[in-house]
FITORKE-458956 format. One line per 8 residues: number of its first residue (from 1); their letters; for each residue x, z, y of C-alpha. Coordinates in steps of 0.05 Angstrom, whole numbers. Layout:
% residues N
NUM = A = X:Z:Y; ...
//
This chain:
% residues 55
1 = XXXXXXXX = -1458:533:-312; -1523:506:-294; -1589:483:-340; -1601:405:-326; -1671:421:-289; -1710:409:-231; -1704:461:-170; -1751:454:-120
9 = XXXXXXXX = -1737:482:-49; -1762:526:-3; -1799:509:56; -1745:514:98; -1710:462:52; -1674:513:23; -1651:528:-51; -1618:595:-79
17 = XXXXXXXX = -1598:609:-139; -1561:674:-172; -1515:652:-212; -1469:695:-265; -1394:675:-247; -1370:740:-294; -1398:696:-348; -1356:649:-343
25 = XXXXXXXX = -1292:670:-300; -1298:749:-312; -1284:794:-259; -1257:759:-197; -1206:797:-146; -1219:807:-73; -1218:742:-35; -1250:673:-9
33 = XXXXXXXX = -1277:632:-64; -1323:565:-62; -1375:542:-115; -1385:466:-122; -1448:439:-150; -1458:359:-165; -1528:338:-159; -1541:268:-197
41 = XXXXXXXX = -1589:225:-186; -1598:148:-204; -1527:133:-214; -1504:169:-149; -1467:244:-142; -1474:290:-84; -1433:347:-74; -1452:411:-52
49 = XXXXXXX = -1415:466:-36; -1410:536:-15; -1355:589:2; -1372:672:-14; -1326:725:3; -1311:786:-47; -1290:845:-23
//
């Protein structure tokens, strides 16, 4: 779960975030999982993605 605000990246054009996945999901098991994140903007989606590993 997001907030619908601006994020503003860094100068290497990058953005992190920490985000709270126990909040929603609870305590995941070991294993490869991806986040997805839809950025909207006039009408048009992008997708971005990311995989993290839990060990």
């Amino acid at each position: 779960m997001w907030i619908a605000i601006a994020y503003v990246p860094n100068a290497n054009k990058q953005l992190n975030q920490k985000i709270n996945i126990g909040e929603c999901y609870g305590k995941l098991s070991s294993g490869t999982y991806r986040i997805v994140k839809p950025v909207y903007d006039n009408g048009y989606a992008d997708i971005y993605s990311n995989e993290f590993v839990i060990k």
